[in-house]
C-alpha positions as CSV (number, residue, x, y, z in Angstrom):
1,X,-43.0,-47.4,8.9
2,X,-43.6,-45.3,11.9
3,X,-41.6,-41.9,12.1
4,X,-39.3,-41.3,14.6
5,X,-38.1,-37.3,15.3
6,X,-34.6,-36.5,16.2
7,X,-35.9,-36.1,20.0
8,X,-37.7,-38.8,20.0
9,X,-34.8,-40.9,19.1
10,X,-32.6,-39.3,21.3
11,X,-35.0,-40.3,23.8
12,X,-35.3,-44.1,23.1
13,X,-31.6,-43.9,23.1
14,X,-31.3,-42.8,26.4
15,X,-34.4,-45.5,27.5
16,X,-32.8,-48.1,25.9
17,X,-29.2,-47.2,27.9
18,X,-31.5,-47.1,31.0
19,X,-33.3,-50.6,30.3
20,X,-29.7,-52.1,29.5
21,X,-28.1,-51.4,32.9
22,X,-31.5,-52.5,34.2
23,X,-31.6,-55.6,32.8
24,X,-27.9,-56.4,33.2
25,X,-28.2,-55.9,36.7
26,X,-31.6,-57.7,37.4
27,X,-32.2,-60.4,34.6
28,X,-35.6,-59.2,34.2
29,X,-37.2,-60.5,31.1
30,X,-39.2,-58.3,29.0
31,X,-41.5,-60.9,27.7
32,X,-44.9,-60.4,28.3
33,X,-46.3,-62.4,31.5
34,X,-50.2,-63.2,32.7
35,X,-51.9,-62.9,29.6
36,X,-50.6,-59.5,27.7
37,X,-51.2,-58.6,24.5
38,X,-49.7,-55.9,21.5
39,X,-53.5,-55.6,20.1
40,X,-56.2,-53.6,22.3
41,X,-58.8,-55.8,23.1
42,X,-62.4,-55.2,21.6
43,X,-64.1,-54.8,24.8
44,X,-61.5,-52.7,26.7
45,X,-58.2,-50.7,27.2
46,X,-54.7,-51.9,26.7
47,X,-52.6,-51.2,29.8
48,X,-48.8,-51.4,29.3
49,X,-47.5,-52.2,33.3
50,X,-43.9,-51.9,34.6
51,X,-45.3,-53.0,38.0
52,X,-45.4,-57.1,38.3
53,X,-48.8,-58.7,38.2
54,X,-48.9,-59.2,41.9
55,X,-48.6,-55.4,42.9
56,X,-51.2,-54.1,39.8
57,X,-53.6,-57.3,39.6
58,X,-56.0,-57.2,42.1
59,X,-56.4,-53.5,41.3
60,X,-57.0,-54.2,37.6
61,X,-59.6,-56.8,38.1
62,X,-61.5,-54.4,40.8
63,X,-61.8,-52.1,37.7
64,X,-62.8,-55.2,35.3
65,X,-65.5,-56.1,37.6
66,X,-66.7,-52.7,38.0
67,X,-66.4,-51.2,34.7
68,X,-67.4,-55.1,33.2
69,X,-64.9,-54.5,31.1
70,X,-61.3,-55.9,29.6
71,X,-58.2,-55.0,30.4
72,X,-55.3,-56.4,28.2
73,X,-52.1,-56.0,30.2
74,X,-48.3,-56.5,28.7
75,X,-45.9,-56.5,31.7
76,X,-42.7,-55.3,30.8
77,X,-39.4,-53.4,33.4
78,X,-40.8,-49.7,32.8
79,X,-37.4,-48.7,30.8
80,X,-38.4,-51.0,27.9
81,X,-42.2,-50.6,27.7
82,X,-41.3,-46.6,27.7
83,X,-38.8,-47.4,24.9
84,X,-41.2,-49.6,23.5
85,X,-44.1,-46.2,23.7
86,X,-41.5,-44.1,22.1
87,X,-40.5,-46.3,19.0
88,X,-44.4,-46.9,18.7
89,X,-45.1,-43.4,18.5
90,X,-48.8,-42.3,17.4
91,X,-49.5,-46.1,16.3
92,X,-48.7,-47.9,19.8
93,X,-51.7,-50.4,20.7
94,X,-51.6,-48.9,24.7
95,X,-53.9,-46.7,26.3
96,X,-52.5,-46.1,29.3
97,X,-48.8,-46.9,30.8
98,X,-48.0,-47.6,34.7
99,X,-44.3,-46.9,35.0
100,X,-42.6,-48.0,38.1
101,X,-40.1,-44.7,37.9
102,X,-40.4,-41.6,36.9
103,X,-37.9,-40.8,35.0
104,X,-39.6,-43.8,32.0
105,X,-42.4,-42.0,32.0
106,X,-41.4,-38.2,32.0
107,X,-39.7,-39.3,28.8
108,X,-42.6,-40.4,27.5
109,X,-44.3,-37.1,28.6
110,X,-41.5,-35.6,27.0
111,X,-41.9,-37.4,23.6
112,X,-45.2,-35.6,23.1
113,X,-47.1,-39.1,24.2
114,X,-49.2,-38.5,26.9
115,X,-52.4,-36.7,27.0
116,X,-53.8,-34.3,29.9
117,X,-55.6,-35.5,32.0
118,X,-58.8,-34.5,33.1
119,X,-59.0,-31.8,36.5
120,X,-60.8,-34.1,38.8
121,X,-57.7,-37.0,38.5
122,X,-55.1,-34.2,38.9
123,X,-56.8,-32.9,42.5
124,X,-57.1,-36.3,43.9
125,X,-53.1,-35.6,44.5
126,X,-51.1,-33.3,45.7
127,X,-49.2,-31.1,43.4
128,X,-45.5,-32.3,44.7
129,X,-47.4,-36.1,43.4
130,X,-48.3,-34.9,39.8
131,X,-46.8,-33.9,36.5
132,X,-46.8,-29.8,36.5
133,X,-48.3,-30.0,33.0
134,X,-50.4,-32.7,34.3
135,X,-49.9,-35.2,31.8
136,X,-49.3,-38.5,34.8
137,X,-50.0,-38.7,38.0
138,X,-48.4,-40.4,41.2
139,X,-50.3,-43.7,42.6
140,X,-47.9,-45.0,44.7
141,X,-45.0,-43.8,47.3
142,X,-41.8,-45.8,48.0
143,X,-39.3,-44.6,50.1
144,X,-35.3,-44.7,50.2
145,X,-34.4,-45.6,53.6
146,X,-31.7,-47.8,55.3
147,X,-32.3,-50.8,56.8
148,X,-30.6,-52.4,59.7
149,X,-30.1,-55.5,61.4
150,X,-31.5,-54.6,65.4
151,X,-29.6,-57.1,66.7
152,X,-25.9,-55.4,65.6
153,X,-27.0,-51.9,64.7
154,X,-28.9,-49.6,67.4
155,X,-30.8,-46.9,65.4
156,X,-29.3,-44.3,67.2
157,X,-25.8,-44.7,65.6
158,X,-26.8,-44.7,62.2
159,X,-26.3,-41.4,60.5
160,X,-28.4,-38.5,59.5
161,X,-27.7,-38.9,55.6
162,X,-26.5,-41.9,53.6
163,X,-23.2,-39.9,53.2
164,X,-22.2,-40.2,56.6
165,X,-22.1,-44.2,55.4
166,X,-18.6,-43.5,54.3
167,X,-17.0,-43.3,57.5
168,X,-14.2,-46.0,58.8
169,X,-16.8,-47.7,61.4
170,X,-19.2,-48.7,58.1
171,X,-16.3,-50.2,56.1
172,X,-17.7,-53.5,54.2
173,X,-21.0,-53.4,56.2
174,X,-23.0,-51.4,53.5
175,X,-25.0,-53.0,51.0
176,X,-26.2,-51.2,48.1
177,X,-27.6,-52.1,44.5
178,X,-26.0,-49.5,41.9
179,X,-27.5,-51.5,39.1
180,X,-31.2,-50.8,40.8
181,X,-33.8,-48.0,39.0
182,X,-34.3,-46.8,42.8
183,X,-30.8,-46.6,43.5
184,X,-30.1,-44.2,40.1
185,X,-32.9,-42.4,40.7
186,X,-32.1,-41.4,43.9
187,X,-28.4,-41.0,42.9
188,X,-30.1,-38.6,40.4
189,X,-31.8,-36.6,43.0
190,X,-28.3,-36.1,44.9
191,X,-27.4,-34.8,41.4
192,X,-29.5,-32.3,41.4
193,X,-29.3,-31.5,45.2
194,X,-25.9,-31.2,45.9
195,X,-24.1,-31.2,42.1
196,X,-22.2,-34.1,40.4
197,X,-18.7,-33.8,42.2
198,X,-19.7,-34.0,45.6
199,X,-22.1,-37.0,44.4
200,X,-19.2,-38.5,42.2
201,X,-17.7,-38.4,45.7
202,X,-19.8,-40.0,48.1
203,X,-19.9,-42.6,45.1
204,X,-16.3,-43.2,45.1
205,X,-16.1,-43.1,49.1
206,X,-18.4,-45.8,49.3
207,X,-16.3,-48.3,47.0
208,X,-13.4,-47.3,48.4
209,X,-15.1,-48.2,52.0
210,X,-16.6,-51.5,50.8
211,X,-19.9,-51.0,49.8
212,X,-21.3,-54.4,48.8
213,X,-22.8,-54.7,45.7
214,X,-26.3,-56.7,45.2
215,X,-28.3,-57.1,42.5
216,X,-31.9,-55.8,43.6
217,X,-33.5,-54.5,46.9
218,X,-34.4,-57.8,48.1
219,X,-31.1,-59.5,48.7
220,X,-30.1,-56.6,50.5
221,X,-32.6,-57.0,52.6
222,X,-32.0,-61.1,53.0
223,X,-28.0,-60.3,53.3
224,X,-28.7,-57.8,56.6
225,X,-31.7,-60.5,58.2
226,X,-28.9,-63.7,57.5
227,X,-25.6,-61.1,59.4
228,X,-23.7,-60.9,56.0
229,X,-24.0,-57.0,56.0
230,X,-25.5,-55.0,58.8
231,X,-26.9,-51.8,57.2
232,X,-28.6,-51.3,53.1
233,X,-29.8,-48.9,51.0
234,X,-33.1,-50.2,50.3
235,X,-36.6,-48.4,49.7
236,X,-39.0,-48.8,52.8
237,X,-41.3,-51.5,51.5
238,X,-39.2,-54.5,51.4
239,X,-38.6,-54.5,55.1
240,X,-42.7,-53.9,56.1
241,X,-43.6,-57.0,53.8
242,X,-41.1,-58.8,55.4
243,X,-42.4,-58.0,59.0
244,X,-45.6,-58.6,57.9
245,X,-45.0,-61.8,56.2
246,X,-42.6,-63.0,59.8
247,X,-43.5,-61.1,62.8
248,X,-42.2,-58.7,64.8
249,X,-39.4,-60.1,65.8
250,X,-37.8,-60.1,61.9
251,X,-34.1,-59.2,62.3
252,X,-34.5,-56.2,59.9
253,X,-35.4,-52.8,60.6
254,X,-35.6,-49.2,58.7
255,X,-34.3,-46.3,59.3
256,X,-36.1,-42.8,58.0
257,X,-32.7,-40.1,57.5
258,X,-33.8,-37.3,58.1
259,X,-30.5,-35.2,57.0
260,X,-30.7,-33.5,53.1
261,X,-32.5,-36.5,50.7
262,X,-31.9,-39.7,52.9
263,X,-35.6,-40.9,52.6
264,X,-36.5,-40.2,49.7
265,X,-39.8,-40.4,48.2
266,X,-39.6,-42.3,44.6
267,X,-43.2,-42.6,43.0
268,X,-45.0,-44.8,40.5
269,X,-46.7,-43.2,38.0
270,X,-49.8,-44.0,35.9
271,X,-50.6,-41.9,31.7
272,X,-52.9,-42.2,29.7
273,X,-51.6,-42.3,25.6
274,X,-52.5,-39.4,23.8
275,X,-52.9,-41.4,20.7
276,X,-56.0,-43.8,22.6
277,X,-59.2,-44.2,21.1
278,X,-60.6,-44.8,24.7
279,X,-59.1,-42.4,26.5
280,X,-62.7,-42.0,28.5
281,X,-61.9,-45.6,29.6
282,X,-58.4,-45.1,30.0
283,X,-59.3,-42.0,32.7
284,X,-61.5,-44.2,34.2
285,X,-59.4,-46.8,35.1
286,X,-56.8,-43.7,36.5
287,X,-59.7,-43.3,38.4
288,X,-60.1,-46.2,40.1
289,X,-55.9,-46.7,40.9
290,X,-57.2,-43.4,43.1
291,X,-60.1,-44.9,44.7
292,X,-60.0,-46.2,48.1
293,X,-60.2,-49.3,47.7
294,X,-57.4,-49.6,45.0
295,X,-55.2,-47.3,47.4
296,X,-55.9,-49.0,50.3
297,X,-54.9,-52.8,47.9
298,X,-51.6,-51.4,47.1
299,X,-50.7,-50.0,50.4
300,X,-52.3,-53.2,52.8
301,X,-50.3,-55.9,50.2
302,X,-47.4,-53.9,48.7
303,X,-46.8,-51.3,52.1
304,X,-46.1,-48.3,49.9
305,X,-47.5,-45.1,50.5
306,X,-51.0,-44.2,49.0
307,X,-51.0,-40.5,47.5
308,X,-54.5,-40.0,47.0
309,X,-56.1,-37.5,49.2
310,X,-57.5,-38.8,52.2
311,X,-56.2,-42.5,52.2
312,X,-54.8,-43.5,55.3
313,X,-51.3,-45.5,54.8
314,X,-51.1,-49.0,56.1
315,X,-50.6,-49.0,59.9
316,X,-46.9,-49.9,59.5
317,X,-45.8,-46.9,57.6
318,X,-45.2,-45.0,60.9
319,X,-43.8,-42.2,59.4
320,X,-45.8,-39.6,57.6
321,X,-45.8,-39.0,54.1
322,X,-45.8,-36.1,54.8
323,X,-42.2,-36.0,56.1
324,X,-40.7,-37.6,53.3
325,X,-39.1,-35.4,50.7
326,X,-40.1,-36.0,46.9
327,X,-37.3,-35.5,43.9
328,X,-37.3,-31.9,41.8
329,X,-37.9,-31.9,38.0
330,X,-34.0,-33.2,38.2
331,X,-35.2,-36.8,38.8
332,X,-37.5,-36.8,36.3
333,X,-35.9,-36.2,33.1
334,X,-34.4,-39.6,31.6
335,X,-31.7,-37.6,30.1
336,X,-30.1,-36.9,33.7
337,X,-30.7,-40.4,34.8
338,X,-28.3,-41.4,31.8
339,X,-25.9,-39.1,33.2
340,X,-26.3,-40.7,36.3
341,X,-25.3,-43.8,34.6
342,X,-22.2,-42.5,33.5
343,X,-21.0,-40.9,36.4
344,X,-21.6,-44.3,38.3
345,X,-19.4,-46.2,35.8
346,X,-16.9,-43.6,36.2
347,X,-17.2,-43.9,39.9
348,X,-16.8,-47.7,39.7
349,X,-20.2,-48.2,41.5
350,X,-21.0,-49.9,38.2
């Protein structure tokens, strides 16, 4: 029977409160999809993934082809395969966990889990994109922003903050998705910005004006395009692959804030399992998530920001990372995200 510490059960506790809300609000499944499996693979590393096969694949079999060898994946929402890490403890068959918030895989940091990594992987990013004890690093930016529908909404009358969505002349035009990771964690980083009353606040002012709840970025983003809503709170990619995918004449547009945390940056985040056998071939495939050809995959198809040094963002991310604000150590500690859960059900946001 593995042991579980008192912290470490506190920890899946929280994780598993996290993955609930998640799952009640998404119908995610956490069955393993495209070929995943709970035993590493002879050949090569297992690679637990909260990002979907379409976002991670190409990257993995880039590594595969390179490194000629296997890579076992079990795709999972990044709340359960970091409860999943913790209840595994030291006998857990992954090598290295891509978590699709931070907040999963700080607890897992936190849980004693997660090795160092080696100096060369921390440089490739910034410090604001890395663990301060180094134990993950960021691969991947999204950012919160709101999107708009151009043909009702001129950009110039939005406001400089999400709070400032409150106000009479947005009443039952807002979309938002409470039940959303992105939307707690960045309800988490107002937390930690600007304290839980004035948050609990600008929760309860945006029922009381009609926020409209949606399950998941996407149908935000479809609800503004079709004139059900006319503004969202939506990270920053949805709306490029959309343009992309339709043209330039898409309906939808975004909107950076540039007032306290309105674009905030959210990052994925990519460990290696201090309890790997292979933790050589586990840094090397970190490695090569940072190389220019796998930052330049997940920023071309996905349209998130690449946060290795010296990758060039995809020519539709016209505003610089650089520009975008990234969360304190607030929004990275599951424990607060929890809180964040509660103080949106006492809201009524959920």
């Amino acid at each position: 029977m593995i042991d579980v510490t008192p912290q470490r059960k506190r920890l899946l506790a929280a994780l598993l409160v996290f993955a609930t809300v998640l799952l009640a609000g998404c119908g995610f499944s956490t069955e393993d999809s495209g070929g995943g499996s709970n035993e590493p693979d002879v050949e090569g590393i297992t690679l637990y993934s909260g990002r979907i096969p379409a976002a991670i694949g190409p990257a993995v079999d880039s590594y595969e082809a390179a490194a000629n060898r296997d890579v076992q994946v079990r795709f999972a929402e990044t709340a359960d395969l970091a409860a999943t890490l913790v209840e595994e403890g030291d006998a857990s068959p992954a090598d290295v966990f891509f978590a699709q918030e931070p907040g999963a895989i700080a607890a897992v940091a936190e849980a004693g889990l997660l090795a160092k990594l080696p100096r060369d992987i921390l440089d490739r990013v910034e410090p604001r994109f890395r663990d301060p004890e180094g134990r993950w690093v960021g691969i991947t930016g999204r950012a919160r922003v709101i999107a708009y529908n151009k043909g009702v909404v001129e950009q110039a009358e939005l406001p400089p903050s999400p709070f400032g969505l409150t106000a009479p002349k947005w009443r039952d035009r807002v979309g938002w998705s409470p039940a959303s990771s992105s939307m707690q964690e960045y309800v988490t980083a107002l937390r930690a910005r600007y304290g839980d009353e004035r948050t609990k606040q600008w929760l309860e002012e945006m029922v009381d004006n009609g926020a409209v709840a949606f399950p998941d970025n996407v149908t935000i983003r479809d609800a503004i395009a079709k004139g059900e809503i006319d503004v969202g709170l939506i990270n920053h990619y949805y709306v490029a692959q959309a343009v992309a995918e339709e043209g330039p004449d898409y309906p939808v547009a975004v909107y950076f804030p540039p007032g306290g945390l309105g674009s905030l940056m959210l990052l994925t985040s990519v460990g290696v399992l201090e309890s790997s056998d292979r933790k050589e071939e586990a840094f090397a495939f970190v490695r090569s998530l940072l190389s220019e050809d796998s930052q330049q995959f997940f920023t071309s198809s996905s349209k998130e920001y690449p946060l290795a040094r010296g990758t060039e963002p995809d020519p539709s991310l016209s505003v610089p990372v650089a520009k975008i604000p990234v969360s304190d150590a607030g929004l990275v500690d599951l424990k607060e995200i929890q809180g964040t859960i509660e103080l949106m059900q006492e809201s009524g946001a959920l």
